[in-house]
N, C-alpha and C positions, 0 to 999 in steps of 0.2 A: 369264666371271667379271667381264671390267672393265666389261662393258655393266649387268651387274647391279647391280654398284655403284655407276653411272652413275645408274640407275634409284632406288635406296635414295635415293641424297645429294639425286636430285630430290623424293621424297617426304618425307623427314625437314626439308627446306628449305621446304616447302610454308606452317607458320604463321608463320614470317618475315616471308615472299614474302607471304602475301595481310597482314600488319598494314601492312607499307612500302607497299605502293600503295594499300589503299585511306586513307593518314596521310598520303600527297602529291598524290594525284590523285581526279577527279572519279569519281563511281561508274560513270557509264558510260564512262571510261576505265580505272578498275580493276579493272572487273571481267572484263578481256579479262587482266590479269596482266603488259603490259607487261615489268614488270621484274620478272625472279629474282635474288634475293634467299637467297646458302647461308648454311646455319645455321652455319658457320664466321667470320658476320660481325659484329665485334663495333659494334654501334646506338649509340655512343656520344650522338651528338647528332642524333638525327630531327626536327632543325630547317628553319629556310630555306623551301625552293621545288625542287619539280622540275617543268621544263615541258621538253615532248615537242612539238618543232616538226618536226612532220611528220606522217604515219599512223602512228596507234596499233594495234601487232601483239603478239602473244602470244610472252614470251620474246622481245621485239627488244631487250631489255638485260639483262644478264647481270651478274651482282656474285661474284663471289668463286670464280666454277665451273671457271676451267679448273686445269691439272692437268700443270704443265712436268716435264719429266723429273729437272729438276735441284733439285727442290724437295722438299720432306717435306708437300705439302700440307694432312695433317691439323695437322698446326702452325702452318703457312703465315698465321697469322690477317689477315683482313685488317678495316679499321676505316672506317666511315662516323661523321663527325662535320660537321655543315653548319649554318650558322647566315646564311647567304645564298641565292643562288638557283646550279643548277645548270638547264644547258639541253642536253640531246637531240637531235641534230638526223635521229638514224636508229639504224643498229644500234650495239647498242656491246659491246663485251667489258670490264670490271677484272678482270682474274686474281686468282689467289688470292695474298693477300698485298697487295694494291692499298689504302691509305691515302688517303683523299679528305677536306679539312679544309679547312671553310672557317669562319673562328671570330669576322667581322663582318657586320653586313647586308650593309655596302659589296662585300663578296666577290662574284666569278662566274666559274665555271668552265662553257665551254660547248664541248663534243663534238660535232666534225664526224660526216659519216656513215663507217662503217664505220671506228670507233674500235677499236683493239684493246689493251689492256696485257696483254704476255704472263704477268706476274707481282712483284710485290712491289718496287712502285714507288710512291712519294708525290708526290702532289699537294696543297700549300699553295696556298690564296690569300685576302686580303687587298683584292686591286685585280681586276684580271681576267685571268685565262689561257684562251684561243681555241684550241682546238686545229681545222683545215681537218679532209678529208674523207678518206679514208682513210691515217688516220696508225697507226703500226706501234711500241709503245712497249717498249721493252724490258726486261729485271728492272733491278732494286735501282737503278733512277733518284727522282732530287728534282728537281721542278718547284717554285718557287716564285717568288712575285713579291713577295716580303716579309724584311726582315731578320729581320723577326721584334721586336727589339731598336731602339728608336732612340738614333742620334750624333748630337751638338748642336756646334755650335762656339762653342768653349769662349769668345771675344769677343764676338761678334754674338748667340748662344744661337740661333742658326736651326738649325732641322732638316736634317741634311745626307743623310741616307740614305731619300728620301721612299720609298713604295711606288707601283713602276711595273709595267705592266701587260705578259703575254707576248704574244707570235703566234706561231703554230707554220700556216705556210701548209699544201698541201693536196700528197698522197700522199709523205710526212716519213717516215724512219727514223729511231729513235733507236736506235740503241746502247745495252747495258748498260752500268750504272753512270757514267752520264754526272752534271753538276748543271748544271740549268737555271736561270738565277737573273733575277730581276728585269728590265725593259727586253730583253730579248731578242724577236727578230725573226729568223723563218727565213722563208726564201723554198720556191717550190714544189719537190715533186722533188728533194727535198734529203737525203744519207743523213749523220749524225754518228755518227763513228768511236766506239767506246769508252773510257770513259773521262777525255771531253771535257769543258771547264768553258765554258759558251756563256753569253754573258752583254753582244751587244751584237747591233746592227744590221744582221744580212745577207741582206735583204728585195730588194736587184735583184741575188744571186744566184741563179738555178736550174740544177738538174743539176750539183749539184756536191756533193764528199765533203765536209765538214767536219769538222777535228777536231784534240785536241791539246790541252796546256796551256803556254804562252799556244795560242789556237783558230787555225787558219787553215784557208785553203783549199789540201787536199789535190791533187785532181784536180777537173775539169773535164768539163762536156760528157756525163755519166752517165745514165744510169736506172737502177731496181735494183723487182724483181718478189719475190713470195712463190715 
């Protein structure tokens, strides 16, 4: 029964799936399908750029499909809004529920290979957020690299809350319900505990747990596998 309906959500998903690729991509890259595209996703802004650096495969990116245990999926909506470029760099998973918003040209959001968000996570950006190569994203997280809002200082009138850009190095756990904020810098091999507010520079750490509010480093010397 759940293979069947596996099957339905692929077929009911299908004129989504072919208007998004062939409204971001070349014909002879769209019409291999690239990207699926479920009808649970709401197309707010089919703006920007998407570029696929690498070989172009059928279904190597995935928008809205999977299907966590802990979710109500058919409510789960999840929302494509881009008005910048995103870049591809191999497979990728947004789970259902996954929020992708980028609402300036200036924005770039660019996925390592074998990207995964398991579910109902938001991604803002403004400036740029890099995610490396097999990164592992957990539910109900915010990445952003943007206040959103700007603070001036109230004598000088300068801008004091600029937008800076993330890195998220390569094979990264995030935890659920973490917030990833602006100027952040994760080093390789890196797993952040739940719940965590990261929001500065720990780029010559690797193999290490991260987490906490204020953030630190937990343990040391780590790896952690699916």
């Amino acid at each position: 029964m759940k293979k069947i309906k596996k099957i339905l959500h692929f077929i009911i998903s299908m004129p989504k799936t072919i208007y998004f690729n062939f409204k971001y991509l070349s014909v002879k890259d769209a019409i291999k399908l690239p990207i699926l595209v479920s009808n649970r996703v709401f197309l707010e802004n089919v703006g920007g750029k998407i570029l696929i650096d690498g070989p172009v495969k059928f279904r190597m990116i995935k928008i809205g499909f999977s299907e966590p245990g802990l979710f109500d999926y058919k409510k789960n909506r999840s929302v494509w809004s881009n008005k910048g470029t995103i870049i591809f760099k191999g497979n990728a998973s947004l789970g259902s529920g996954t929020k992708i918003a980028i609402d300036r040209e200036s924005g770039k959001i660019i996925f390592g290979e074998n990207f995964t968000i398991t579910a109902n996570t938001q991604i803002w950006s403004r400036n740029r957020i890099e995610f490396g190569k097999n990164n592992l994203i957990s539910w109900d997280n915010i990445i952003m690299d943007t206040d959103s809002h700007k603070i001036y200082d109230k004598v000088s009138d300068n801008l004091l809350n600029i937008d800076k850009e993330i890195k998220i190095g390569d094979n990264v756990w995030i935890g659920c319900r973490c917030t990833i904020l602006k100027g952040t810098i994760i080093g390789d091999d890196t797993v952040i505990g739940a719940n965590s507010m990261v929001n500065g520079n720990y780029s010559k750490y690797n193999n290490v747990i991260i987490g906490g509010n204020p953030i630190g480093i937990k343990r040391e010397c780590i790896y952690w596998k699916i």
